[in-house]
N, C-alpha and C positions, 0 to 999 in steps of 0.2 A: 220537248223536241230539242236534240242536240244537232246542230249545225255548223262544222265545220270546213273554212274556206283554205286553201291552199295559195299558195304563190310566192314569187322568188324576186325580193326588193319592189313595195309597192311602188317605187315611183316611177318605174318602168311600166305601171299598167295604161289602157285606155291611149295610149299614141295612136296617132292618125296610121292609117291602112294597114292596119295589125290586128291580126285575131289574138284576142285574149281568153284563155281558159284557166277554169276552175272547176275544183272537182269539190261538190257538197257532198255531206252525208246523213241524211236523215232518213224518219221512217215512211213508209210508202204510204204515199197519198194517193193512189190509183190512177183512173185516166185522167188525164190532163184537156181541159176543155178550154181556159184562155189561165196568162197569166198578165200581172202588172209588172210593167217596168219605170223607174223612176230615180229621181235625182234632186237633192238639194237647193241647186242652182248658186252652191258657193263655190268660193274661188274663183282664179281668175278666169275671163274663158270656160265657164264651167259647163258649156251648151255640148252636144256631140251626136255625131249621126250613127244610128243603128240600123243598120243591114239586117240583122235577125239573128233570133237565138235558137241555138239545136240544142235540148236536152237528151242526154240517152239515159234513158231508163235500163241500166245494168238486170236489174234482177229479169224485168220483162221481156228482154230482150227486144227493146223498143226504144225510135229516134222522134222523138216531136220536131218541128220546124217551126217555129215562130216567123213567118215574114213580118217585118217592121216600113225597112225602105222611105224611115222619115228622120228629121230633129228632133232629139228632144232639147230642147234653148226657147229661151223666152225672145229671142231675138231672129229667129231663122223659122222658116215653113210657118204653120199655125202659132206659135208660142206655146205648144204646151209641154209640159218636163218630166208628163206622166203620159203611159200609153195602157191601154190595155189589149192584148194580143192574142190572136187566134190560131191553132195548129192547122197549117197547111194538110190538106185530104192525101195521102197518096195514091196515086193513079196506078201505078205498077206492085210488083212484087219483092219480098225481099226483106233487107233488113235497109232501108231509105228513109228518110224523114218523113214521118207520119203523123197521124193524130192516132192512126187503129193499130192490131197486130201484125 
């Protein structure tokens, strides 16, 4: 599997109230039904809150929505610095955050 990440001076990632984007590229792994998010828990400050993650599925022509809406810090909400995460259903039409087509 080749996977590669994009971005411009890491140490501009991950600031407080800023969307960060990346673009992977790997081979299709089909529908998406949860994934994991997770983190080391080094450095300083190393905790951080996730709102959630959209993947779009280019070739599919499809958005997953991951809602999160927690910490992941061993010091904040539960402590835990792993999540695992479920695609929000879309109710509407379109091309919207989904789990379906």
């Amino acid at each position: 599997m080749s996977i590669k990440i994009f971005y411009i001076n890491f140490i501009f990632l991950f600031i407080s109230n800023r969307k960060d984007e990346f673009t992977i590229t790997c081979p299709s792994v089909g529908e998406l039904n949860k994934i994991l998010i997770a983190h080391n828990n080094k450095g300083s400050a190393p905790g951080w809150f996730l709102d959630r993650i959209l993947i779009e599925d280019l070739n599919e022509n499809r958005i997953y929505e991951f809602p999160c809406n927690k910490w992941l810090a061993v010091d904040e909400d539960d402590g835990q610095i792993s999540r695992f995460l479920f695609p929000k259903k879309n109710e509407g039409g379109g091309k919207q955050p989904t789990a379906g087509k």
